[in-house]
VEXGU-224234 format. One record per residue (C-alpha): x, y, z; residue in one letter. Coordinates in Angstrom, 2 decimals. Layout:
atom X X Y Y Z Z rest a
...
! end
This chain:
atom X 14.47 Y 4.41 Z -38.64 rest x
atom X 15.12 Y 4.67 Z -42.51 rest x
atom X 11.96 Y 2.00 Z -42.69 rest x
atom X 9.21 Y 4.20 Z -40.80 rest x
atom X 10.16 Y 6.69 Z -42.59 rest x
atom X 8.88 Y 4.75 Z -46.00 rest x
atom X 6.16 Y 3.24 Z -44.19 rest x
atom X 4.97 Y 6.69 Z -42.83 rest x
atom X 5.65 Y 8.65 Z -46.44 rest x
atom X 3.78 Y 5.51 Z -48.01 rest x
atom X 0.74 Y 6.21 Z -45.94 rest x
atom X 1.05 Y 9.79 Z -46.61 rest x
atom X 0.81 Y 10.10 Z -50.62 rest x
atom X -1.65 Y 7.19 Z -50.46 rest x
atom X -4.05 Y 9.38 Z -48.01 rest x
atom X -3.08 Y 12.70 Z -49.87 rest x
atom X -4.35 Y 11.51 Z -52.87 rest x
atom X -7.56 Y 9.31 Z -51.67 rest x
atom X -8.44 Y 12.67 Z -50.28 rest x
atom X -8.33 Y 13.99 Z -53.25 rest x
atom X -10.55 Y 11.23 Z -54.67 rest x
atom X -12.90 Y 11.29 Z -52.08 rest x
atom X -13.53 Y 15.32 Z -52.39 rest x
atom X -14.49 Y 14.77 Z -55.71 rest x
atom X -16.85 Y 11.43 Z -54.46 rest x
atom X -18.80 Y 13.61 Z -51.82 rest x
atom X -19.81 Y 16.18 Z -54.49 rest x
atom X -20.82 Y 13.40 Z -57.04 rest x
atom X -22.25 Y 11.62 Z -54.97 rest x
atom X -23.99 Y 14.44 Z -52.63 rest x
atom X -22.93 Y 12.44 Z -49.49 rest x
atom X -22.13 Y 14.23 Z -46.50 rest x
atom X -20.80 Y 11.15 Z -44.81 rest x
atom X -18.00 Y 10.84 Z -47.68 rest x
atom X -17.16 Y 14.57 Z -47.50 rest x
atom X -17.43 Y 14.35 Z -43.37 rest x
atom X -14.64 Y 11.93 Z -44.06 rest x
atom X -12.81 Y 14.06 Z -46.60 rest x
atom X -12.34 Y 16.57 Z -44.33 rest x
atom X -11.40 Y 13.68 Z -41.74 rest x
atom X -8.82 Y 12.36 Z -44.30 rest x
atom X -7.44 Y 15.63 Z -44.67 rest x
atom X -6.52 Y 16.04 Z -41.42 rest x
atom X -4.88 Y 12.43 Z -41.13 rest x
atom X -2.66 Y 13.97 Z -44.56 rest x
atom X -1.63 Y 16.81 Z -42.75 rest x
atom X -0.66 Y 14.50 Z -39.31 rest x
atom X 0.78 Y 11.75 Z -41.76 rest x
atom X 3.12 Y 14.69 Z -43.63 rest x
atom X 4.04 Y 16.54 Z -40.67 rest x
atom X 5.00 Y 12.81 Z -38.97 rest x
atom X 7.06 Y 12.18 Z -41.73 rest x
atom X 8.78 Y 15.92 Z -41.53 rest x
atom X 8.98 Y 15.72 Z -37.95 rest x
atom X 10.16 Y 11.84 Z -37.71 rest x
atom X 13.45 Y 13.37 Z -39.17 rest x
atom X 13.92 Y 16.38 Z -37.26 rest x
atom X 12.48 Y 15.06 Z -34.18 rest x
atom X 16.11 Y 12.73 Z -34.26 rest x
atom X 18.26 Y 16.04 Z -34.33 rest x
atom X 20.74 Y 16.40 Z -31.97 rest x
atom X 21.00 Y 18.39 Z -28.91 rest x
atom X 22.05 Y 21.72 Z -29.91 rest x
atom X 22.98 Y 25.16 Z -28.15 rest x
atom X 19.31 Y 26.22 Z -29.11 rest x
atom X 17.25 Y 23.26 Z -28.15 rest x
atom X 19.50 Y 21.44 Z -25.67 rest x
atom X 16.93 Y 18.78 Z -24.68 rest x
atom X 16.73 Y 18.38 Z -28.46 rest x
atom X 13.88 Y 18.16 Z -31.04 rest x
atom X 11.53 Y 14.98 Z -29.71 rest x
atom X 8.56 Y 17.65 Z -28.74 rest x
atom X 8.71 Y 19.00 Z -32.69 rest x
atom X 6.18 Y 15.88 Z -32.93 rest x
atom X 3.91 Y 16.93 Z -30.56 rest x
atom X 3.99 Y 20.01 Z -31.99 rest x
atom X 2.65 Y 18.99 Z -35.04 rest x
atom X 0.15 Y 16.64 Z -33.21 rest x
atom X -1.15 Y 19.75 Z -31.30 rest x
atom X -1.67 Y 21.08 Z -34.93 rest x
atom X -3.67 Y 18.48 Z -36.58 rest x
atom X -5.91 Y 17.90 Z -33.72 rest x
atom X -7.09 Y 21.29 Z -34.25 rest x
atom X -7.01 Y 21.14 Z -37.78 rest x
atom X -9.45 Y 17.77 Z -37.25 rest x
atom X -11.38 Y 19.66 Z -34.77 rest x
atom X -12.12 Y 22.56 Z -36.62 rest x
atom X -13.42 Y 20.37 Z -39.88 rest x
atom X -15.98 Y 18.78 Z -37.63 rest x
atom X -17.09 Y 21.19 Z -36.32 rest x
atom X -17.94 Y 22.68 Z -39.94 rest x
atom X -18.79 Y 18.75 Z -40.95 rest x
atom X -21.58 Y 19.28 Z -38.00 rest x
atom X -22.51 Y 22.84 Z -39.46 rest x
atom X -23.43 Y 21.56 Z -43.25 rest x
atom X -24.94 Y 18.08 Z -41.33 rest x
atom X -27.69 Y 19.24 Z -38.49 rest x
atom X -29.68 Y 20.62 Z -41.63 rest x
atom X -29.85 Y 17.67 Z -43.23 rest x
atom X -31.43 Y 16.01 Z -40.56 rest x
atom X -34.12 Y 17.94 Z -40.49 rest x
atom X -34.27 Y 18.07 Z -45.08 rest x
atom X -32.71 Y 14.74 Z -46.09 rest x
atom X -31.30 Y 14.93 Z -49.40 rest x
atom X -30.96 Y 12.23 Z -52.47 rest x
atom X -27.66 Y 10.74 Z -52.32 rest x
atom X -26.25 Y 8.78 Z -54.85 rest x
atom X -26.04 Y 5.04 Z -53.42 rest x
atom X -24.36 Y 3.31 Z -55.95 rest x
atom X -21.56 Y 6.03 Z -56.40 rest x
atom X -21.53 Y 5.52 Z -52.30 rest x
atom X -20.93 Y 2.44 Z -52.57 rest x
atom X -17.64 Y 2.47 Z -55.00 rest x
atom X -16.26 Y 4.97 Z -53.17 rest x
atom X -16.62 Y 3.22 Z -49.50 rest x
atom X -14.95 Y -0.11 Z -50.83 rest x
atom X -12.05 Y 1.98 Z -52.52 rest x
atom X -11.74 Y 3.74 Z -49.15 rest x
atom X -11.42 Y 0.33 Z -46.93 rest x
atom X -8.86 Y -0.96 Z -49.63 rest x
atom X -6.66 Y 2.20 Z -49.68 rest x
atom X -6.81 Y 2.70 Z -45.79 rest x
atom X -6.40 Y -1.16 Z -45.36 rest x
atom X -3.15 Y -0.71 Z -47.59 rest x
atom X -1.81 Y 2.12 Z -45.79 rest x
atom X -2.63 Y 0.18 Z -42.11 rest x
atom X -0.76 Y -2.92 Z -42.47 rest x
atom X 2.09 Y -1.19 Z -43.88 rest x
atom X 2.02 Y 0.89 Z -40.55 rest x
atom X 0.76 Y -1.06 Z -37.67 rest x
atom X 4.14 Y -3.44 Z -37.17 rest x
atom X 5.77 Y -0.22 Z -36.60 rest x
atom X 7.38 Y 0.34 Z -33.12 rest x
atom X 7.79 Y 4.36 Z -32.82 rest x
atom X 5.35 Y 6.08 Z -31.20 rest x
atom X 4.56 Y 8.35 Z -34.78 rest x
atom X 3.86 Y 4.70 Z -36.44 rest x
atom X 1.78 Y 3.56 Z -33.73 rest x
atom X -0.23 Y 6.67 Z -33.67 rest x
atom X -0.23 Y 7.01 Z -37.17 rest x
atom X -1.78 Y 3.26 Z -37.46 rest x
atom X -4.05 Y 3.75 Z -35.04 rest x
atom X -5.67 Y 6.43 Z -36.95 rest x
atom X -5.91 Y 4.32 Z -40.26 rest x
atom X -7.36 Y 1.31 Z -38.64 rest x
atom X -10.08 Y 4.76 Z -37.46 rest x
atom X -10.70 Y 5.47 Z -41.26 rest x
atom X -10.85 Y 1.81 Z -42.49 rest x
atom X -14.19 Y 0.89 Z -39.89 rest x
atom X -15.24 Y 4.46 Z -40.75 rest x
atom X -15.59 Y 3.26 Z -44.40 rest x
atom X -17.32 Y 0.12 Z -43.29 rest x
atom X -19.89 Y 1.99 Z -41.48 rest x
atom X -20.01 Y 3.99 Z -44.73 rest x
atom X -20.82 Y 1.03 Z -46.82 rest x
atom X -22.86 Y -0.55 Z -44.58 rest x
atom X -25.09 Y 2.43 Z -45.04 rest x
atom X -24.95 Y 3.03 Z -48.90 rest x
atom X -25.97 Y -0.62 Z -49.12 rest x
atom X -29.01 Y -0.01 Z -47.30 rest x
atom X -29.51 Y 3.02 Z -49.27 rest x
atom X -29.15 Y 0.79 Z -52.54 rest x
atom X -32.72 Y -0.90 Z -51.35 rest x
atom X -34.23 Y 1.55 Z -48.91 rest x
atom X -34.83 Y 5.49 Z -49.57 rest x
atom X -34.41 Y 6.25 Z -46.31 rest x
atom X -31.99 Y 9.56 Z -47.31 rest x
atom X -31.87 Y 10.85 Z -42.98 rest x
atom X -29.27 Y 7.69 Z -42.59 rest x
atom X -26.73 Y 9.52 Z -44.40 rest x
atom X -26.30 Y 12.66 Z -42.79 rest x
atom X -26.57 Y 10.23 Z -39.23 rest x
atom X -23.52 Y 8.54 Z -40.64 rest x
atom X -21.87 Y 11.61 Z -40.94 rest x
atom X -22.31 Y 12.54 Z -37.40 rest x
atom X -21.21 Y 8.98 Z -36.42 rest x
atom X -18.07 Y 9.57 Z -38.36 rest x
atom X -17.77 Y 13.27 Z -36.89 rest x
atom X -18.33 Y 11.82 Z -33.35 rest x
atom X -15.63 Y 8.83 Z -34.21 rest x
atom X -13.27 Y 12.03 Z -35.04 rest x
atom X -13.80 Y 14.08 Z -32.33 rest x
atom X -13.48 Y 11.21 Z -29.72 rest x
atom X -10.18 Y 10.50 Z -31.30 rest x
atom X -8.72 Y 14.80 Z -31.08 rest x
atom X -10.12 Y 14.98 Z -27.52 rest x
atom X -7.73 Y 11.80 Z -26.24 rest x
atom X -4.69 Y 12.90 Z -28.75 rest x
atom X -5.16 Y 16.67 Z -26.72 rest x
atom X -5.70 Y 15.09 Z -23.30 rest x
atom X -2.26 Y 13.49 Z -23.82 rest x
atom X -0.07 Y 16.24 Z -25.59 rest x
atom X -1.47 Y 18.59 Z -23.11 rest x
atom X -0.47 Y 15.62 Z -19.87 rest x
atom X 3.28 Y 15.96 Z -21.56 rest x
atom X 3.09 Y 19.52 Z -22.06 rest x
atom X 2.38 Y 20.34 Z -18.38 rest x
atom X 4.81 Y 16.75 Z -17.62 rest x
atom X 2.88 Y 14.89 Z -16.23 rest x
atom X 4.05 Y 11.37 Z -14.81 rest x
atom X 4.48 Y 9.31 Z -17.53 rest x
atom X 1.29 Y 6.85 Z -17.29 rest x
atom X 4.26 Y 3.66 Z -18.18 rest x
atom X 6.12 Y 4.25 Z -14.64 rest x
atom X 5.33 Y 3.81 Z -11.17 rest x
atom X 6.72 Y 6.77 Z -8.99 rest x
atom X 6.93 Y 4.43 Z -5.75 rest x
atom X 8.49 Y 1.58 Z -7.75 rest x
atom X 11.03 Y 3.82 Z -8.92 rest x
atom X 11.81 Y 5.55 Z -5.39 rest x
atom X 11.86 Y 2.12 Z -3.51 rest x
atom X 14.22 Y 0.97 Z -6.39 rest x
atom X 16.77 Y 3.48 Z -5.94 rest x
atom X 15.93 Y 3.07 Z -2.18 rest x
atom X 17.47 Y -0.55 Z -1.98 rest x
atom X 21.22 Y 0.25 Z -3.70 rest x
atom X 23.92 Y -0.10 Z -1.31 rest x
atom X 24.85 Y 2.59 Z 0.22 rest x
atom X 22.06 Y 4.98 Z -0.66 rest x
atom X 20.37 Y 6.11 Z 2.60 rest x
atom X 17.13 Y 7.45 Z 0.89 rest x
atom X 16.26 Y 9.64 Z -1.99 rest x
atom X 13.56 Y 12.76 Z -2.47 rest x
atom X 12.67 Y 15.08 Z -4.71 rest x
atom X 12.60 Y 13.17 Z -7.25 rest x
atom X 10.71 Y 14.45 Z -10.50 rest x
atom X 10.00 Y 12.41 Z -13.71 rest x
atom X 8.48 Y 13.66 Z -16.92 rest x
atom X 8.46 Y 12.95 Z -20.31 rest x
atom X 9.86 Y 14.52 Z -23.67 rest x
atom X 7.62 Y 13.01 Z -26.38 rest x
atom X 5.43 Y 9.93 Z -24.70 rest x
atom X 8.23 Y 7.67 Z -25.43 rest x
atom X 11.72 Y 9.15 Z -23.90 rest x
atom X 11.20 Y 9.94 Z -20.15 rest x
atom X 13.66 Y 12.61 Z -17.85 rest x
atom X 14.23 Y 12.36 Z -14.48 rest x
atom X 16.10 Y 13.79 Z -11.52 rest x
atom X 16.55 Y 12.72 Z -8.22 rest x
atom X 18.41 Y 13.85 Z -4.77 rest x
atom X 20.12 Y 10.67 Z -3.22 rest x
atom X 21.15 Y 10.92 Z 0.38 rest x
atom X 24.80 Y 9.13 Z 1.85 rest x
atom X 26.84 Y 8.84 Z 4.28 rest x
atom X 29.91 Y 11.69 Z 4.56 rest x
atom X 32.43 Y 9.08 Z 5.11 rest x
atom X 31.63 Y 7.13 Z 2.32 rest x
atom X 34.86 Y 6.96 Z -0.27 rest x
atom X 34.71 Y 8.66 Z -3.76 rest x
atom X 34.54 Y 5.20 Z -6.33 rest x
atom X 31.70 Y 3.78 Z -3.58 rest x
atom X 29.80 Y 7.52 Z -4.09 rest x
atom X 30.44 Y 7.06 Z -8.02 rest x
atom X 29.43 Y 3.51 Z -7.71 rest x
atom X 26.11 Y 4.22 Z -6.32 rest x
atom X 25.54 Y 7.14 Z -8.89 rest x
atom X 25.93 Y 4.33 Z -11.69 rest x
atom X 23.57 Y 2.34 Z -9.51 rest x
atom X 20.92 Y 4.87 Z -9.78 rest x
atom X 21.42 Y 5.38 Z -14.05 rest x
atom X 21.24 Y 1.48 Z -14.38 rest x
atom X 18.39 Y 1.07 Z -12.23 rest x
atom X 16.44 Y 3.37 Z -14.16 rest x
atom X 17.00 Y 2.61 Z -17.27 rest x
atom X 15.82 Y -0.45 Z -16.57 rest x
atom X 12.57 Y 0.91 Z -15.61 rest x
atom X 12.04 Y 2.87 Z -18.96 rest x
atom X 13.90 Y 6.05 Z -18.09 rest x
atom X 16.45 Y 7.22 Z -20.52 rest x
atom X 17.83 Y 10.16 Z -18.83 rest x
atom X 18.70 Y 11.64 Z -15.65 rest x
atom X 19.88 Y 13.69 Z -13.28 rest x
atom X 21.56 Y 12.97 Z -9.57 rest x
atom X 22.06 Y 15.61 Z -7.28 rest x
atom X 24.18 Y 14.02 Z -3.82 rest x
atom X 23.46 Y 15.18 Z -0.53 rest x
atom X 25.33 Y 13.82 Z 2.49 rest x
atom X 24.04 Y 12.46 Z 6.48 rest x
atom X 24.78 Y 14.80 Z 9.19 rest x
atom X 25.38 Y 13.78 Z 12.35 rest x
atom X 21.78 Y 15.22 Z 13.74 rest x
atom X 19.39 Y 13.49 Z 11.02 rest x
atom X 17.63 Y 10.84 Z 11.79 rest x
! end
């Protein structure tokens, strides 16, 4: 835990303060394509700080005022960054459309120091992040490896510019970076909104489960069952298993245990059995 933390602070003050650097490289450089990802890199700071905020409160216990405890704090803060993201291409696309139609000089050269400094400090801040295993690094990666090929695209294009004057590619750029942004907040909402209104978790098979809890002795069949998810990564369940009146206390205890084991092994951390018993005129 105490090493995603570093990994995911790392990648935070190295982003904070290429975002920094690269504010002052779109205005020097008059590139909207840097500044289109300035404002892109300022939304991965604010994700990267809140992640590393939220990575320690999200491991809070269960308390008396959030007694499922503090996992959905992260999508919280993933609900605000996507709209932070959103909203800064949206005014990327506002200062960019213009351009298309009155290209402006940019300065190539200054493009081009400023794309290889952003694929070496994004690089960095990647492989520091992508062994990760938590669902904040993996996320969090994700999005770096995003800005790294987004700087490749952006020296691809100032190289050109080095030999050609052809001044529309950069504000195309731009909307090929704005695009790359917006196609990454539209999947991040699509799946905080999925947990939000818990939605099977996409990792487990409903039938697989039932038919599972199906086949332990003693259990005559289960319904309403429900499954959800917290965060992505810690699923809830509950479950109504049906027995046999008769059957003896440590045999009904024994097939409650059944039912925990079982599902745990299929990627479900928590849940909750409700037993019903046979009468004599069900089927």
């Amino acid at each position: 835990m105490q090493q995603q933390k570093s990994n995911i602070g790392l990648a935070f003050f190295m982003n904070f303060f290429f975002t920094i650097f690269e504010i002052i490289g779109g205005i020097y450089t008059g590139s909207i394509a840097i500044m289109s990802d300035a404002i892109h890199d300022l939304g991965d700071s604010i994700s990267l700080g809140v992640a590393y905020f939220l990575q320690k409160v999200s491991h809070k216990k269960p308390d008396q005022t959030y007694t499922y405890g503090y996992d959905r704090f992260s999508l919280l803060g993933a609900l605000i960054t996507s709209f932070v993201l959103f909203g800064g291409s949206i005014y990327i696309l506002s200062e960019t459309i213009p351009r298309l139609i009155n290209p402006e000089p940019v300065n190539a050269k200054g493009m081009v120091v400023f794309a290889v400094f952003g694929i070496i400090f994004n690089g960095i801040a990647f492989f520091k992040t992508h062994h990760g295993t938590s669902i904040n690094e993996k996320s969090v990666s994700l999005h770096l490896l995003e800005d790294m090929l987004g700087w490749i695209v952006v020296l691809i294009g100032s190289i050109v510019l080095l030999f050609v004057e052809f001044y529309i590619l950069d504000p195309i750029l731009s909307i090929g970076v704005v695009i790359l942004i917006l196609i990454y907040v539209f999947q991040n909402l699509k799946q905080i909104f999925n947990i939000f209104l818990q939605k099977m978790p996409k990792d487990i098979d409903y039938d697989e489960v039932i038919n599972s809890v199906k086949k332990i002795d003693n259990i005559i069949t289960a319904h309403h069952c429900h499954i959800w998810t917290l965060d992505g990564q810690k699923h809830m369940m509950s479950i109504h298993i049906l027995l046999d009146p008769g059957l003896p206390v440590d045999q009904i205890i024994k097939a409650k245990e059944s039912v925990r084991q079982k599902v745990m092994d299929l990627n479900i951390g928590h849940v909750t059995i409700e037993c019903e018993f046979k009468q004599g005129d069900d089927d």
